[in-house]
C-alpha positions in Angstrom: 0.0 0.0 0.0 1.3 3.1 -1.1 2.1 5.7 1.4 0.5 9.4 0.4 2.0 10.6 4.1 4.8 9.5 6.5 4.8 11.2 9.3 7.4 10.6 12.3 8.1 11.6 15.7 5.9 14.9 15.3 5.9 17.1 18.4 3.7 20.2 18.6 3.7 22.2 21.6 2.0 25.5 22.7 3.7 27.9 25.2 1.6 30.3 27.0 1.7 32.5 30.5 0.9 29.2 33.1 2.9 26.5 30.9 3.8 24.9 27.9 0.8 22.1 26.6 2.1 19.5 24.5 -0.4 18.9 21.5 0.8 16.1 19.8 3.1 13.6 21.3 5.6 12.1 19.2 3.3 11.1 16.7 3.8 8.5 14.0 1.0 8.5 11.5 1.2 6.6 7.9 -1.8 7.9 5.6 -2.2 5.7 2.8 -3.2 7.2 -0.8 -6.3 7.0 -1.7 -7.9 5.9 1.6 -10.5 7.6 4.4 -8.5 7.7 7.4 -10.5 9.0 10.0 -9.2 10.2 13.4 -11.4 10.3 16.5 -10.7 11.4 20.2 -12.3 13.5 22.8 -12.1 17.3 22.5 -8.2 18.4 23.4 -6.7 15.2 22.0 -4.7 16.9 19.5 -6.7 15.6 16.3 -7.0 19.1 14.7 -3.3 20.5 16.0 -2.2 17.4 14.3 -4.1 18.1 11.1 -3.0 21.7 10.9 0.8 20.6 11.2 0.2 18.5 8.0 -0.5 21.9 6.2 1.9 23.8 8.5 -0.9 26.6 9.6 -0.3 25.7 13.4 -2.0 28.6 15.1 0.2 30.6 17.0 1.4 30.2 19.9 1.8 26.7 19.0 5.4 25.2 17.4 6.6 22.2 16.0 9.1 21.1 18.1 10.3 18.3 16.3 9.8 15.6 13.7 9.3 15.2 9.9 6.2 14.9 7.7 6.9 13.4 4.3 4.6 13.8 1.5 5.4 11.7 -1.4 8.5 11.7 0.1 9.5 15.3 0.7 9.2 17.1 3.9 7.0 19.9 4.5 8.5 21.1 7.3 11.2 22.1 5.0 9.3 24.0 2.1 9.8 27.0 1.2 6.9 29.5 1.0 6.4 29.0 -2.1 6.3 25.8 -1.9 3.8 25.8 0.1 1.6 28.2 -1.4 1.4 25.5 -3.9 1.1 22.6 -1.5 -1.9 24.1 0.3 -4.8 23.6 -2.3 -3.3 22.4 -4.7 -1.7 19.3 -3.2 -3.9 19.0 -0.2 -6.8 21.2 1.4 -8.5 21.7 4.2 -12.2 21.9 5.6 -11.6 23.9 9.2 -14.0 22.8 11.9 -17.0 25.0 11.7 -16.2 26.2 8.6 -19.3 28.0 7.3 -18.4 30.6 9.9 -15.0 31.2 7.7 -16.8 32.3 4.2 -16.3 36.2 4.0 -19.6 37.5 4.8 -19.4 40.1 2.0 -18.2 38.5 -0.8 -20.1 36.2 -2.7 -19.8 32.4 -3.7 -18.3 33.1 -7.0 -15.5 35.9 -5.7 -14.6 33.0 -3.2 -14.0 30.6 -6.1 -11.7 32.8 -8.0 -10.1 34.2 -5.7 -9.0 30.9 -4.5 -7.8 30.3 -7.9 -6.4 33.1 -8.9 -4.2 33.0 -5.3 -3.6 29.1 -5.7 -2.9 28.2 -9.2 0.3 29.2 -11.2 -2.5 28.7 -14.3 -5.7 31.2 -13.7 -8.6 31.2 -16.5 -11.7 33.0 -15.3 -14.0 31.1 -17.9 -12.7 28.1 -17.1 -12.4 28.3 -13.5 -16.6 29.1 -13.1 -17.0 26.2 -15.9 -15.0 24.0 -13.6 -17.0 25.2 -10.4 -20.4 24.5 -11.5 -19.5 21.1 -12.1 -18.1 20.9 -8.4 -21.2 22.5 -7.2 -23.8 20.6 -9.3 -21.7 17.3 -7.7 -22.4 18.2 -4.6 -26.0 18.3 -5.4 -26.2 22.5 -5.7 -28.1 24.7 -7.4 -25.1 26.3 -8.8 -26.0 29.1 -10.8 -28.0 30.7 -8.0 -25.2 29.7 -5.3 -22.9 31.1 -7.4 -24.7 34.7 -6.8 -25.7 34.1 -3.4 -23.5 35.4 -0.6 -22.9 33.4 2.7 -26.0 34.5 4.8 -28.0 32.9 1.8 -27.1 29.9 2.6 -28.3 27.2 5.0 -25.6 25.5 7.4 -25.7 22.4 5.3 -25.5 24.6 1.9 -22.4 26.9 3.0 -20.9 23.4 4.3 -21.4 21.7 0.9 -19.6 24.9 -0.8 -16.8 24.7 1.3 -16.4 20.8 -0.1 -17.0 21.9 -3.8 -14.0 25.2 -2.8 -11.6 22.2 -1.1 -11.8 20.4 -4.6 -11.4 23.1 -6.7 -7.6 22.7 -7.5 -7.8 19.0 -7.3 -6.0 17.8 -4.1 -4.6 14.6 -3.2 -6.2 14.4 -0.1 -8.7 16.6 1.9 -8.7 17.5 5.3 -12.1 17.7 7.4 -12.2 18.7 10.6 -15.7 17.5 12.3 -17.1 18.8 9.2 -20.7 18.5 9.8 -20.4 20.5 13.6 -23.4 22.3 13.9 -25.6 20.9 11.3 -29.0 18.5 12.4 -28.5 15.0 12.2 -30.7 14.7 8.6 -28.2 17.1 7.0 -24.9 15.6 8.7 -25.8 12.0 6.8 -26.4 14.2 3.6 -23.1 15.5 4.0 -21.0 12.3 4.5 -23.2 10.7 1.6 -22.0 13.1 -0.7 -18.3 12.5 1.0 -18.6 9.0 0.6 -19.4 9.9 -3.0 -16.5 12.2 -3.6 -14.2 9.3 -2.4 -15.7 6.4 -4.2 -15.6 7.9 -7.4 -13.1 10.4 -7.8 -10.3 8.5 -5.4 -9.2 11.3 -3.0 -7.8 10.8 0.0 -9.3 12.3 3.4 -8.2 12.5 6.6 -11.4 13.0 8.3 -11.2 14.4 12.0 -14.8 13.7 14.5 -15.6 12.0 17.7 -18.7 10.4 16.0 -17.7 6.7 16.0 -21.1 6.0 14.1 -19.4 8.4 11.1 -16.4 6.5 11.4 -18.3 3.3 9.9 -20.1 4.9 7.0 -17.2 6.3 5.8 -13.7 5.4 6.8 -11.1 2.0 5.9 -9.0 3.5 8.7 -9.3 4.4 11.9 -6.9 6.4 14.4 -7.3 7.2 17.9 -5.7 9.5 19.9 -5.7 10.6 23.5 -3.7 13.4 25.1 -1.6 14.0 22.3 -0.8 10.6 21.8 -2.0 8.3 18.7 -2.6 5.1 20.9 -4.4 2.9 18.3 -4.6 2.3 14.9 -5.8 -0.2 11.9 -8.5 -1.2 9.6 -12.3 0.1 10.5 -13.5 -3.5 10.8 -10.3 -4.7 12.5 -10.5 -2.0 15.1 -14.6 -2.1 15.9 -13.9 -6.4 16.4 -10.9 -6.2 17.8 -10.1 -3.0 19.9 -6.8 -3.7 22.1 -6.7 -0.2 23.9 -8.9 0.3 27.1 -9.6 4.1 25.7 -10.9 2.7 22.0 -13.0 -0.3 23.7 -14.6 2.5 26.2 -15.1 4.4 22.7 -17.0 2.1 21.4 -19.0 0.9 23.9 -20.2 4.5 25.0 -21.3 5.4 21.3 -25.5 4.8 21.1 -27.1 2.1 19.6 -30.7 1.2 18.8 -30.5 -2.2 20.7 -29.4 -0.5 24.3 -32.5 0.6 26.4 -33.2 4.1 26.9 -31.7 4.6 29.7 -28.7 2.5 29.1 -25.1 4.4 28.7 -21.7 3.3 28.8 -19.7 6.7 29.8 -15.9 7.1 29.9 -15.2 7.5 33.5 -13.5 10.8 34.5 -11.9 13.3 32.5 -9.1 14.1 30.6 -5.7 14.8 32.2 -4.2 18.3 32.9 -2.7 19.1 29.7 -0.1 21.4 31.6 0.5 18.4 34.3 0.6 14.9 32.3 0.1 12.1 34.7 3.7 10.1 34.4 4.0 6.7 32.4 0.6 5.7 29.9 -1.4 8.8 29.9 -4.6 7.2 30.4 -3.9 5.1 33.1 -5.7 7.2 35.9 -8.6 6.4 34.1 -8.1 2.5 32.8 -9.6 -0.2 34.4 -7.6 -2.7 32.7 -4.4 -1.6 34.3 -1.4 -2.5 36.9 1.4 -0.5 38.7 3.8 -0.6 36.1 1.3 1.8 33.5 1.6 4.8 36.0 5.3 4.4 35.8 6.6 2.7 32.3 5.1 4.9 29.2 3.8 2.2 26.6 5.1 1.9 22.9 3.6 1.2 19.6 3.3 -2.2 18.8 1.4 -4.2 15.9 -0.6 -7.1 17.7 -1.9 -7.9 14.2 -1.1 -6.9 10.5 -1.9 -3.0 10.2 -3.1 -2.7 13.8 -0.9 -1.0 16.1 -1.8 0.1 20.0 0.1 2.0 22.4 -0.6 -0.4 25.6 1.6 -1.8 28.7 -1.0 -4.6 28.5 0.1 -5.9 24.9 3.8 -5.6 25.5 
């Protein structure tokens, strides 16, 4: 299987006044070309610091302290600007967690279009640009010569959401980024919205890297699944491998607390407690004040990565 992304040992951190929070953990992350890879995790778990490293748009304060991320081989960490101008867009995009809040209230769906273009692409064509548009907007089931004219407050939630899919196509990425990208939508429109994803995957072959903490979208949508917890990837593999076979306490706990039509009403399967202090990380595994499953030697010995079967790696003291 062909590796789009390699990334290794990356370390984001984020000083501020009362301390320094480490975002990501010395993360290793492989993100196969042409595959869903989705990401899950509690709020804070460094999911979206993670996904704006990949397109080097860390907000500030926040650094990369260390570590490479190789696309096709080169590292981005080392482009120049450039370089990256062309990287972002045209090599890979991103859908920012609630996005419709990001379309310029006073500019209109068509000026956000071509200005994306004409920023983006070394070969800008009006005509063609709008021809190309309404092809992206009419795929993503839009009426697009009235969208076109319409400015943002026009829109619906799920309409500004499916024009910010149509913009993160435009220039014809390798792989999109969406972070929780139905957040605010009703639960009717969120399924339209990963329908049409699941669409966009199947038949045009991009890859995504698709950020939520909706185990249920995971399913629809995904062949991989990642799961990370205080900075820390901790478990990874194939969808079907990982919802049979779940080695980590944290991915188990996952998936039993997310709903199901067979429990009884009144039947729920929290995660006990909380996450940890992100400016005082309890020592050894960082989920261990919360795990049932383990001993002594988790509160002292920090786990590694190891693959208990082909593809699926966990970060557990248990499977060492």
């Amino acid at each position: 299987m062909e590796n789009l992304f390699e990334i290794r040992d990356l370390t984001v951190d984020f000083p501020l006044r009362t301390g320094t929070v480490r975002a990501v953990n010395h993360v290793d992350l492989d993100i196969p070309k042409g595959k869903v890879l989705a990401l899950v995790g509690e709020s804070g778990s460094g999911k979206s610091t993670l996904a704006t490293a990949i397109i080097r748009l860390v907000p500030i304060p926040g650094k990369i302290l260390s570590g490479q991320i190789l696309y096709k081989g080169k590292d981005v960490l080392k482009m120049s600007n450039e370089e990256l101008n062309r990287y972002r867009w045209e090599e890979v995009s991103m859908v920012f967690q609630a996005a419709q809040n990001s379309l310029n209230p006073v500019m209109t769906v068509k000026e956000h279009f071509l200005e994306t273009a004409q920023i983006h692409s070394d070969q800008y064509d009006e005509e063609e640009t709008i021809k190309k548009v309404v092809k992206l907007l009419e795929y993503v089931r839009l009426e697009a010569n009235r969208v076109l004219r319409s400015y943002p407050h026009e829109l619906s939630g799920g309409m500004k959401q499916r024009v910010l899919i149509a913009l993160s196509m435009l220039l014809d990425p390798q792989m999109i980024i969406l972070d929780e990208p139905t957040t605010a939508l009703d639960v009717i429109t969120q399924d339209y919205i990963f329908n049409i994803l699941k669409q966009i995957h199947e038949e045009l072959g991009i890859t995504m890297l698709l950020l939520t903490h909706d185990i249920a979208v995971v399913a629809k949508v995904a062949q991989l699944m990642g799961v990370m917890y205080a900075g820390h990837l901790v478990e990874i593999g194939e969808v079907r491998e990982m919802f049979r076979n779940a080695v980590h306490p944290y991915t188990r706990q996952l998936l039993r607390a997310a709903p199901s039509l067979l429990d009884e009403l009144r039947e729920r399967n929290p995660i006990m407690g909380g996450p940890p202090d992100p400016y005082n990380m309890p020592e050894g595994c960082p989920f261990h004040p919360r795990c049932s499953d383990g001993d002594p030697k988790c509160s002292k010995q920090k786990p590694r990565m190891i693959e208990v079967a082909p593809g699926h790696k966990v970060m557990c003291n248990k499977s060492m």
